[in-house]
N, C-alpha and C positions, 0 to 999 in steps of 0.2 A: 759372694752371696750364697749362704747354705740354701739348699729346696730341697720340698717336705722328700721323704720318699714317696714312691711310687705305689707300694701297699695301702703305703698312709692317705695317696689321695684316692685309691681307688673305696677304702673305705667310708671315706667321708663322702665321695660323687653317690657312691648306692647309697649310703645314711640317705642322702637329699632329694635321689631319683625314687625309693622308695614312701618318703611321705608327699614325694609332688602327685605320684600314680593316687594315693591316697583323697589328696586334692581334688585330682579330676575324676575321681571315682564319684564322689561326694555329689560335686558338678553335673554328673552323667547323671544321678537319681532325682537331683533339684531343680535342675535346669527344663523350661519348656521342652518337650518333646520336638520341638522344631528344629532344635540346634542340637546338628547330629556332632559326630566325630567322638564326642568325650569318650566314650566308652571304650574305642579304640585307641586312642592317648594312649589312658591309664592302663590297659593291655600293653603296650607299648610298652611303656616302661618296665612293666614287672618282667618283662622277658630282657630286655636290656642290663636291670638289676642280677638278672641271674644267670644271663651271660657271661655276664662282667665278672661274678662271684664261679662259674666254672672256670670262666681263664685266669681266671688269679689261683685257684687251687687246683689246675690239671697237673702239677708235678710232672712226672716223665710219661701222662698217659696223653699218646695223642689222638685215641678216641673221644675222651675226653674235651679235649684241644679243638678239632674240627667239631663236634660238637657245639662247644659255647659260640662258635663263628655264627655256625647255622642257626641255635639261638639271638642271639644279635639282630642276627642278619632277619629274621619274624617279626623284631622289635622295630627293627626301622620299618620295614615291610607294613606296618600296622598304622606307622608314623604318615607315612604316603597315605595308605587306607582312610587314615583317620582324615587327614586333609580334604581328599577328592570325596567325603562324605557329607565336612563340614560345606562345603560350598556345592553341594549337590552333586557331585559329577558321578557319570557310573564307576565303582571302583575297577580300578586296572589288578584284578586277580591276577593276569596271566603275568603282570610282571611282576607280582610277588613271588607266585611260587616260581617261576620263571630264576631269579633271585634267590633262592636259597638252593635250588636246586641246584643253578651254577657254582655256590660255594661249595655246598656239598660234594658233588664230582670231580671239581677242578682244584679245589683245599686239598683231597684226598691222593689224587694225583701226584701232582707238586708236595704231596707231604710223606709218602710212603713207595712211588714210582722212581720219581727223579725229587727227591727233596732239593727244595730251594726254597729261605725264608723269603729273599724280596720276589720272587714271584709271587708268594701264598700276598703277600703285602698288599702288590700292583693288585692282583684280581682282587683282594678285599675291597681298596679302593673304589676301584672302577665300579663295583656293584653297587656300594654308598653312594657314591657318586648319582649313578643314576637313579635312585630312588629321592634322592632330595631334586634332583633336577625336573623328576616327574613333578615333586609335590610346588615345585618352587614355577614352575608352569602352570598348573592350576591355578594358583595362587594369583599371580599375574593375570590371569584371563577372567577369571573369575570374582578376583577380590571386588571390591569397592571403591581402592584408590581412597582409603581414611591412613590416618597416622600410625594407626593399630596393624593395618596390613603391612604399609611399609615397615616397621619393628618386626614384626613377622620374615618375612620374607627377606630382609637381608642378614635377621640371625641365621636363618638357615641358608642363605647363598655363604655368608663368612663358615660354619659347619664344612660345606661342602667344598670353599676352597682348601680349608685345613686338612680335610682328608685328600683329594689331589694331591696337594704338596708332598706329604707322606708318599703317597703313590710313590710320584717321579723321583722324591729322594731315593726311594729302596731302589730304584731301577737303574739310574743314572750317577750315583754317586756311592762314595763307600759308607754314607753316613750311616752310622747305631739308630736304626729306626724301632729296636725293638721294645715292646713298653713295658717288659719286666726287669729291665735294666735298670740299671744304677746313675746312666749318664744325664746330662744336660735335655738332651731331646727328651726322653719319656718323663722327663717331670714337666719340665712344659708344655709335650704336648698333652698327656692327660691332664694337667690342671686346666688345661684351657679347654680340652674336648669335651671332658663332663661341665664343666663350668659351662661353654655352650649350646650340649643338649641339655642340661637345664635349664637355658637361658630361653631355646626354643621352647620348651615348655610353657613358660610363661609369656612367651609371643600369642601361642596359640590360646591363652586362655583373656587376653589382652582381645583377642579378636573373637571370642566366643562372649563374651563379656560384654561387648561391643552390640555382637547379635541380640543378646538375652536383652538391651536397654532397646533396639528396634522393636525388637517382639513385644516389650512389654507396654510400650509405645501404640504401637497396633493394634494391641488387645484392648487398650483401654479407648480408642477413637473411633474402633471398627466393630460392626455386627459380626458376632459369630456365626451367624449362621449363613448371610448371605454375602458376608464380606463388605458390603456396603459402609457407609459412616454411619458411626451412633448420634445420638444427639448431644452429644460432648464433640466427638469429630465435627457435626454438622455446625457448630455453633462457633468454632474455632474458625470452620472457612469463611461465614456468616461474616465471623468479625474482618476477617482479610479481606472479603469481597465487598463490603460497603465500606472500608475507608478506601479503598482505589474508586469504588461509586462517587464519595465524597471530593476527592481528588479529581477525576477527571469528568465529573459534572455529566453522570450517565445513567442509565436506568439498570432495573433488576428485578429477575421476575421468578414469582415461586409457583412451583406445582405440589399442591396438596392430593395426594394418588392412593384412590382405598378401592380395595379387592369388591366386589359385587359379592354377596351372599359367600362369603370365607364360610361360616360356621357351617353352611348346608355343605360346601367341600369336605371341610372335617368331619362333619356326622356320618358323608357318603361313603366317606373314600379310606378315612383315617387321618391322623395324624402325620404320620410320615407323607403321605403323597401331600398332605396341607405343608409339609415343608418344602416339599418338591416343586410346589406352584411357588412357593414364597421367593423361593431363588431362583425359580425361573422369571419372575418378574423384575425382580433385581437383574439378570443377563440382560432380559431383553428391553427396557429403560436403560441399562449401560450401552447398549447396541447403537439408541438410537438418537443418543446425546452428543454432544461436541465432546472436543479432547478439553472444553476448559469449564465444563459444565459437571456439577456435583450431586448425588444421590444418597441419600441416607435412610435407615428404615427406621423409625419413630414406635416401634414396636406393635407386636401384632400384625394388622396386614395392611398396617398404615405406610409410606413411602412419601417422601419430600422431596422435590429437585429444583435446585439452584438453578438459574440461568442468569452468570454474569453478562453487564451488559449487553442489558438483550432488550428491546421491548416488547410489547403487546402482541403486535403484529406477527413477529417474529416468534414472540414463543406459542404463539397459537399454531403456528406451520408445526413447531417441534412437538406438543400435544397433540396433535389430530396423527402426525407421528408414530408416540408412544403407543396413542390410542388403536394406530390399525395394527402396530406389531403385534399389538397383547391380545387381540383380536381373533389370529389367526391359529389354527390348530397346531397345536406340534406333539410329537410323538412323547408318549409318558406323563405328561400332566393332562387333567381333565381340563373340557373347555370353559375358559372362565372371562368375566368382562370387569375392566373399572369405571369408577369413578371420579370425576379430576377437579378440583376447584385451582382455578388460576386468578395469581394476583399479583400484579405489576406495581411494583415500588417506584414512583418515583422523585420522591423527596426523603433527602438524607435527613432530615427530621426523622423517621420515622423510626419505629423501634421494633426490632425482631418479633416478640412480642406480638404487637400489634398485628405484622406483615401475616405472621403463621394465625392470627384472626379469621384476620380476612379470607384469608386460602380457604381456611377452617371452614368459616359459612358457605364461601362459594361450592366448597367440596358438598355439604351437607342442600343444598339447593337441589346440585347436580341428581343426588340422591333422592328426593320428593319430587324430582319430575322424571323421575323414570327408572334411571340410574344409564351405566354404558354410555359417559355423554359427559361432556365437560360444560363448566356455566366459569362466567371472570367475574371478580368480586369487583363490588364498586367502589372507585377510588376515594383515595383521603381527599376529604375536599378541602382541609386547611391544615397542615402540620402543626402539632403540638407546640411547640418551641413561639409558633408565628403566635397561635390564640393564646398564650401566656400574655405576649407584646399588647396585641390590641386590649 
């Protein structure tokens, strides 16, 4: 079986790695600001590209030669970065430069001291090595354990065994590991090395891809400002929380929650502190809720909370609750009181709709007798469905 040359594949891998930097460049300017990493990718690469483009053309210059290493060696360097950013982690600088530093002094060594190519080899290794094992650690700790990660993560564990192997051949054996050769080894193994740091590429953008369908997910169910559910969020849980209502033949109870004189906040204080109260209300209703109870803000300084199976009794304990946290001074927001109307579902007849009524009034009751005070709406006294029947 003839195989390509080795020029031949180094130029088609930069063709490939130069329009994927392209790709993730692109990704870096479009993508939500949340989903870090791209931008170091596509750095990645261009320094890999022109790496790869010094050590094919350093001829007899081996300034040159340790050069493109060190080159190289930024590009993976960026690759790790780019990782431990993607999944938040602090980036490990120190074992970047850490990492080209060691190529630089110990290439230089071994290249012009006591030349030996499988030493310059082994240490190349050894430094790849640990830069994928950093990022292939993160990854494991950090990922999500979806499909996208594992793709991920064993393109770059298979990467990092193929550099290994290298390693140990140069050390232990007489094999021609050298990849401007003409032999067997350097056509395989560069067709398969670029063919895999491409392939990583598109691991990582399989899991950035992955984030950017979360993010946009969240945007569309969540209040931006307090994090809360929107009323699209809220109405999705609505729907999950009355067919298990319906199923397991239980109650459900809503709190209708409005700020006392918002506007006199915003006249007094501004705008920005009237957002500072908003999300603080949002904290402090998440504070004092179960882990299986829901909060949405309905916009403005309006607020709604779910209470699956719960009833009356019970969600009045977690209202008087709500009502002393928000009560209470706390540093940075001026002090401010709500409003609550509560309204207990207890017929799966009834329709969202309806429930967010009844809140509605009770909230608005609460309001003309005083305000600072919750009142409970009056129950459906016959479900729709049934007075159809009679």
């Amino acid at each position: 079986m003839n195989l390509p040359d080795p020029n031949t594949i180094l130029l088609m891998a930069t063709l490939m790695a130069a329009a994927m930097s392209v790709v993730l460049y692109s990704a870096y300017l479009n993508f939500p600001k949340e989903i870090h990493g791209l931008r170091e990718w596509a750095q990645a690469l261009v320094l890999l590209v022109s790496g790869v483009v010094l050590f094919a053309l350093h001829g007899k210059s081996d300034i040159v030669l340790l050069f493109s290493n060190v080159v190289m060696t930024w590009g993976l360097g960026l690759m790790m970065i780019g990782t431990e950013r993607f999944y938040q982690v602090r980036p490990s600088w120190w074992i970047f430069h850490s990492s080209w530093i060691l190529i630089a002094v110990l290439l230089a060594y071994w290249l012009w001291i006591m030349p030996s190519f499988s030493i310059r080899v082994a240490i190349s290794s050894v430094v790849v090595f640990i830069l994928h094992a950093r990022a292939i650690y993160v990854i494991l700790k950090h990922g999500d354990y979806h499909f996208s990660m594992w793709f991920f993560v064993t393109l770059m564990t298979i990467e990092s065994m193929m550099v290994g192997v290298r390693g140990v051949l140069a050390v232990t054996s007489n094999s021609d590991v050298n990849l401007l050769g003409a032999g067997t080894f350097a056509s395989l193994y560069l067709a398969t090395a670029h063919f895999m740091t491409l392939m990583m590429t598109v691991g990582f953008m399989t899991v950035c891809t992955r984030r950017l369908q979360i993010t946009l997910e969240r945007r569309s169910t969540l209040d931006p400002l307090t994090q809360t559910l929107n009323r699209r969020g809220f109405a999705d849980i609505y729907a999950k929380e009355h067919a298990l209502m319906r199923r397991e033949k239980t109650f459900l109870t809503m709190l209708n929650i409005d700020i006392d004189y918002f506007k006199r906040i915003n006249d007094n204080h501004g705008h920005t502190v009237g957002d500072r109260v908003l999300v603080d209300v949002a904290q402090m209703i998440a504070k004092a809720l179960r882990v299986s109870d829901h909060v949405a803000r309905f916009g403005g300084e309006e607020f709604v909370v779910l209470l699956p199976a719960t009833g009356l009794d019970r969600a009045l304990h977690i209202t008087e609750r709500i009502q002393s946290a928000l009560c209470t001074a706390r540093p940075g927001v001026p002090p401010y009181t709500v409003s609550i109307g509560v309204a207990c579902q207890t017929s799966a007849d009834e329709s969202l709709d309806n429930l967010l009524i009844r809140a509605d009034k009770a909230l608005y009751c609460a309001k003309e007798r005083g305000r600072n005070r919750y009142e409970v709406a009056a129950e459906v006294v016959q479900p729709l469905r049934a007075a159809a029947r009679a």
